[in-house]
C-alpha positions in Angstrom: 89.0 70.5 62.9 91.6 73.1 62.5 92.0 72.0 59.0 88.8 72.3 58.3 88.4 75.9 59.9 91.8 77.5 59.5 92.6 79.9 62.8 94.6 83.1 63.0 95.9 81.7 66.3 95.5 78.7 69.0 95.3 79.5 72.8 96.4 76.4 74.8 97.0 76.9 78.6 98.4 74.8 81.0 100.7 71.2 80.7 98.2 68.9 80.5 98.1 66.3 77.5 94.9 68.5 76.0 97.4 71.7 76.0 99.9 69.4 74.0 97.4 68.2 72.1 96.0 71.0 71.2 99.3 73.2 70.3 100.4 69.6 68.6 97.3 70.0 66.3 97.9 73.7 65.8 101.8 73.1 64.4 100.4 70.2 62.5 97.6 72.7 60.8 100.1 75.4 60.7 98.4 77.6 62.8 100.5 80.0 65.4 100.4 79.0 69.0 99.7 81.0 72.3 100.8 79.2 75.5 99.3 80.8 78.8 101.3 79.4 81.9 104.1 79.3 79.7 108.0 78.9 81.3 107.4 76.7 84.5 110.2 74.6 85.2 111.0 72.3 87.9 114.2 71.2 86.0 113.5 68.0 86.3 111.8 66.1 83.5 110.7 63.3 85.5 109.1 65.0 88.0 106.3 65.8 87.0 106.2 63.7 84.1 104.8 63.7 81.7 103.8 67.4 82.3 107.5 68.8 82.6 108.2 67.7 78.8 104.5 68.7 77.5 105.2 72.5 79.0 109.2 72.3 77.3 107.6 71.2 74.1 104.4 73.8 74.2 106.8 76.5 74.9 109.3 75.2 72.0 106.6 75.9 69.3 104.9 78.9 70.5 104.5 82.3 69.0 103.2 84.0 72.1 104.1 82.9 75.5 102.3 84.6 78.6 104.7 83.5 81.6 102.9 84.3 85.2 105.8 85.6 86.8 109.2 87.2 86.2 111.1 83.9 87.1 109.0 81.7 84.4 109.6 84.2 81.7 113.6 83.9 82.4 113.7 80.2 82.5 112.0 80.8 78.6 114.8 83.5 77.9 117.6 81.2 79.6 116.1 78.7 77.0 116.5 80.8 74.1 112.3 80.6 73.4 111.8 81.8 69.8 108.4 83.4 71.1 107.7 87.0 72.3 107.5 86.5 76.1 105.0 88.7 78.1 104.8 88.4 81.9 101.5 88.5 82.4 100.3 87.0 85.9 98.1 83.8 85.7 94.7 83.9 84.7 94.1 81.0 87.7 94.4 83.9 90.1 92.0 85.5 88.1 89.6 83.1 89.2 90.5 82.3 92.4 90.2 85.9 94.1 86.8 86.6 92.0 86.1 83.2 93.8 87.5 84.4 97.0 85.0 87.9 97.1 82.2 85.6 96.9 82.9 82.8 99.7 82.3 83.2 103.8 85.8 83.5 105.9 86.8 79.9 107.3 84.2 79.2 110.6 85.9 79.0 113.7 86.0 75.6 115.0 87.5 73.3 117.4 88.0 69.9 115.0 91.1 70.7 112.9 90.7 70.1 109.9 92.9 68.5 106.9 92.0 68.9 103.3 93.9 66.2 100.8 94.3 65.7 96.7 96.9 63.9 94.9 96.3 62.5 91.7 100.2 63.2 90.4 101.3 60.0 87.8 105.0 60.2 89.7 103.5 59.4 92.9 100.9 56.6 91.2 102.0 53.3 93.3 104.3 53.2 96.2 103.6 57.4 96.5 100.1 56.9 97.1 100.5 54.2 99.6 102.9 56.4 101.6 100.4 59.0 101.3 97.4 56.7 102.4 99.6 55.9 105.5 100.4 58.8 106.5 96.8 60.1 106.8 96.5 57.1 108.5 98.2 57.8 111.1 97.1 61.7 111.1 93.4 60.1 111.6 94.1 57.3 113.9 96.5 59.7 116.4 93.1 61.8 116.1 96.0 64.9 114.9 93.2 66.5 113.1 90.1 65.4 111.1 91.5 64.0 107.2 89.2 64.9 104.0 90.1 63.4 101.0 88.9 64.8 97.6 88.8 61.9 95.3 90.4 62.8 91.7 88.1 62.4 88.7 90.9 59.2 87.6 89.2 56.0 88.4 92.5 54.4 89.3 93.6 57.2 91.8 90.5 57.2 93.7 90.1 53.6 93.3 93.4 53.2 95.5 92.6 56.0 98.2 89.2 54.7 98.6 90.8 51.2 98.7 93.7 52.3 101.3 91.9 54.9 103.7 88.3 52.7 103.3 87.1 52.5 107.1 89.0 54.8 108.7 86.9 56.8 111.6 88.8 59.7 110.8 88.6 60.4 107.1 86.2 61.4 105.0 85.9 61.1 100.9 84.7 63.8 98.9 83.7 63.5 95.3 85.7 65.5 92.7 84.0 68.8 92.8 83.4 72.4 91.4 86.1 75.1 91.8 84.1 76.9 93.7 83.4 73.9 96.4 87.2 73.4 96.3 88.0 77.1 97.4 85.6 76.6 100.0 87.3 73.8 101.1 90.7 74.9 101.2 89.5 78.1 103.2 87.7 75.8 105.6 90.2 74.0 106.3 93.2 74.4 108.9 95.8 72.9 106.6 95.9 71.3 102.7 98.0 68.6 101.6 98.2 68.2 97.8 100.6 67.4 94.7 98.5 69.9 92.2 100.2 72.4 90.8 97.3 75.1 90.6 96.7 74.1 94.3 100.3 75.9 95.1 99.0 79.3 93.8 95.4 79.1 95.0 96.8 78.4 98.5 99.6 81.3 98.0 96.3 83.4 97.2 94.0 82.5 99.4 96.2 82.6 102.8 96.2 78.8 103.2 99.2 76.7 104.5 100.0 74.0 102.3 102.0 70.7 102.5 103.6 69.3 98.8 103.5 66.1 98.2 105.9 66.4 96.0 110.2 66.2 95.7 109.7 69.3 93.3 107.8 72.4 92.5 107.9 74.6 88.9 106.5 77.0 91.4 109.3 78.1 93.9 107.5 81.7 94.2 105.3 79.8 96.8 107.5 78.2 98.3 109.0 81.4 99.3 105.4 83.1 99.9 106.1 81.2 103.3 103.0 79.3 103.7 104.1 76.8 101.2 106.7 73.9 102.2 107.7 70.9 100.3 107.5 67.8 102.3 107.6 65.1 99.2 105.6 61.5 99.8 107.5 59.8 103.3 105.0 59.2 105.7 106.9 60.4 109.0 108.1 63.4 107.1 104.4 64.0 106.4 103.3 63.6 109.9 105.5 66.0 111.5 105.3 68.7 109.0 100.8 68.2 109.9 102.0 68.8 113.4 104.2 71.3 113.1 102.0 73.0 110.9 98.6 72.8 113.1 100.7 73.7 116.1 101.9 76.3 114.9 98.7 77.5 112.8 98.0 81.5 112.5 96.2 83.6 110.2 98.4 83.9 107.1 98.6 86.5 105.3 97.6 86.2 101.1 100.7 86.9 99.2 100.3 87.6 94.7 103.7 86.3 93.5 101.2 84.6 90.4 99.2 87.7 89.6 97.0 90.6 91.0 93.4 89.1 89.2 94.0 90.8 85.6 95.9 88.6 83.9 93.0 87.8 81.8 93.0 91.1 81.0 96.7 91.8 80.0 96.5 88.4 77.5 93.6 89.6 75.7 94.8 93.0 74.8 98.1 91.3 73.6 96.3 88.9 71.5 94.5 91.8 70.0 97.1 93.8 69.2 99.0 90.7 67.7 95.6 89.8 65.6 96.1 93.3 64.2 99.4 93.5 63.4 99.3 89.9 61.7 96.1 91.2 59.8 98.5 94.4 58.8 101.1 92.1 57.9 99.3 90.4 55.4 98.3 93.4 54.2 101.4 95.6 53.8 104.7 94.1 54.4 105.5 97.5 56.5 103.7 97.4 60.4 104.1 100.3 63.1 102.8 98.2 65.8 104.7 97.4 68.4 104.5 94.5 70.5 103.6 95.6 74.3 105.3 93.4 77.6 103.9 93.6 80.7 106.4 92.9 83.7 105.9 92.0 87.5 106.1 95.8 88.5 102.9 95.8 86.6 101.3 92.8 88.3 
């Protein structure tokens, strides 16, 4: 397609195997490359993988590259990205507190309540099993009441529906709409997931989160304080639910990703870029002057 329709520039966000894809294609059609979520690094290529090389590679090719906080844009710098780098926030939190003005507070209620995903290829197989027995045990010790949303991947929710299947104490939920996730997560007294969007919604939102993860490219939550790490071992997981319901308070929203106009800030770079490649071509002599935005201006 972008041979057939020649662009000035290709806008790929995210890690995903459609972002590679996509800025894969660009290169191949030699078309420049904007990368939003650009510099995330957990510094560990096999976890997550295959999304940790995807992002390195992404980045490795990309003209513009709009990191969402200070700390992604120097892991770009550190790797010597031959991009312009513009911190920019994320335009996920864009969405989420647009989201957020339009949803009721979380009821108050005397079931807790625990909201799960995990669809992460590095914890496919012995992860999800420890996963599935820990919210076993959560559901069966009646600790609170587990809700599972089932991932879109037939094998992920295949084994979660196969694992947790009769349980009393957990309930499935189809993959659903953004705005029925938000919901969710405010509903809910605590959220365990492995998504990587997830850690900046909950950051956002005010909602404690458990990781089921060894890793994070998103250490800004971590220390937002409502974030912790507690990786895929099923007593570890258990104690960190109890801790965290014991302990449960009203937590306060923290922005470390972005104050909602991020959006915003990428589409006035991208402009001003169009132009000044359109100038370029033009007259080999430009005034424009390419603008960075930093986190004192998030």
């Amino acid at each position: 397609m972008l041979a057939d329709h020649p662009a000035e520039l290709v806008v790929v966000q995210g890690d995903t195997s459609s972002a590679f894809g996509g800025a894969l294609g660009a290169r191949l059609a030699g078309a420049p490359v904007a990368h939003v979520e650009a510099g995330l690094r957990s510094h560990d290529r096999r976890n997550p993988w295959p999304e940790e090389e995807f992002r390195i590679a992404i980045d490795r090719d990309s003209e513009l590259l709009f990191a969402a906080t200070e700390l992604s844009a120097a892991n770009l710098r550190r790797e010597r990205a031959r991009g312009t780098i513009h911190v920019t926030g994320n335009t996920g939190i864009d969405a989420v507190l647009a989201m957020r003005a339009c949803l009721a507070t979380r009821p108050v209620s005397g079931t807790r309540r625990l909201l799960v995903t995990c669809h992460r290829r590095e914890n496919w197989g012995e992860g999800l099993a420890a996963i599935a027995g820990a919210l076993r045990q959560i559901a069966d010790e009646r600790i609170a009441r587990v809700e599972v949303i089932l991932h879109p991947n037939p094998y992920v929710s295949g084994q979660m529906r196969a694992m947790l299947l009769g349980e009393p104490g957990v309930a499935f939920r189809h993959a659903c709409s953004h705005s029925e996730a938000i919901g969710a997560m405010l509903r809910s007294d605590l959220v365990l997931s492995d998504s990587g969007g997830i850690q900046e919604e909950a950051t956002a939102l005010g909602v404690p989160l458990l990781v089921l993860r060894r890793t994070t490219e998103r250490p800004e939550a971590i220390a937002s304080g409502n974030v912790e790490l507690v990786g895929t071992e099923p007593n570890r997981i258990v104690a960190a639910v109890r801790r965290g319901l014991s302990h449960r308070q009203d937590t306060p929203a923290s922005l470390p990703f972005g104050d909602g106009r991020a959006g915003e800030r990428i589409a006035a770079i991208i402009e001003g870029w169009l132009a000044q490649t359109s100038e370029s071509r033009r007259s080999p002599i430009t005034n424009y002057s390419r603008q960075s935005y930093d986190c004192h201006q998030i």
